[in-house]
N, C-alpha and C positions, 0 to 999 in steps of 0.2 A: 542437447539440453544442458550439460554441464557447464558446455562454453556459453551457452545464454545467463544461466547461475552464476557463473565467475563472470560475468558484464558486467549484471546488475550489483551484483557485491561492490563492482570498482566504481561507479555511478555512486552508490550507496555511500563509501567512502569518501571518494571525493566530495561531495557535495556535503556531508557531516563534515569535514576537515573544514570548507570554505566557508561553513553558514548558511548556504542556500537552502533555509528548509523548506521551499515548494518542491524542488527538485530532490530532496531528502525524503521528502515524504510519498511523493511519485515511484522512487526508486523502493521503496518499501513495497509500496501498493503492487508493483510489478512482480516482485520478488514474492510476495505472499502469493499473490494469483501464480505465479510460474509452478512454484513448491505445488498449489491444491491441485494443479492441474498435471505435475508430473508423478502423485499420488505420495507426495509425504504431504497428507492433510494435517497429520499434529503440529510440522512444522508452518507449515502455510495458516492455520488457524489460530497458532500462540500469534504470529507477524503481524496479521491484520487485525485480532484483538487489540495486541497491544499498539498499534495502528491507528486505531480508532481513536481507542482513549486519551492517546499524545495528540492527534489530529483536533478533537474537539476540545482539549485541554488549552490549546494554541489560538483558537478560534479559526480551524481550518474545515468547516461544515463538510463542504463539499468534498473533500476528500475523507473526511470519517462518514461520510454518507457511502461513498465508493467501498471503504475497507466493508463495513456493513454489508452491503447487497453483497460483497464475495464471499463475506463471509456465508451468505446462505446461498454459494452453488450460481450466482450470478454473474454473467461479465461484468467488471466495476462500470461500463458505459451506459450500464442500464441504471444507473443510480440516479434517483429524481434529483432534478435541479428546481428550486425554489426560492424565488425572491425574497427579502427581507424589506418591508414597508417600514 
């Protein structure tokens, strides 16, 4: 589990260093689900919080839609996807 945590930290970084924030914000969403599911839920729950709020601040729906559902104990895949007309 550690060496899945130091991945995503180097993911995390690079892609904050590059600009890439789909993959910035991927690598968040990962990292929060990793942290709830390897049971430090305060930290896995401050990540996808504040997740969300940068994600929909961005106009990244779908992924503060993701941080959301894990947030309540969901796989992020289960997060509805919804068209915009």
């Amino acid at each position: 589990m550690l060496l899945l945590l130091a991945a995503l930290q180097s993911v995390l970084t690079e892609a904050d260093k590059l600009g890439f924030v789909p993959c910035y914000f991927e690598a968040r969403l990962a990292l929060g689900e990793v942290e709830m599911s390897a049971g430090d839920t305060s930290a896995g729950r401050a990540r996808l919080k504040a997740l969300e709020k940068d994600a929909r601040a961005k106009g990244f729906l779908l992924i503060a839609r993701k941080a959301a559902t894990a947030l309540n104990g969901k796989p992020a895949s289960q997060a509805m996807v919804h068209q915009v007309k």
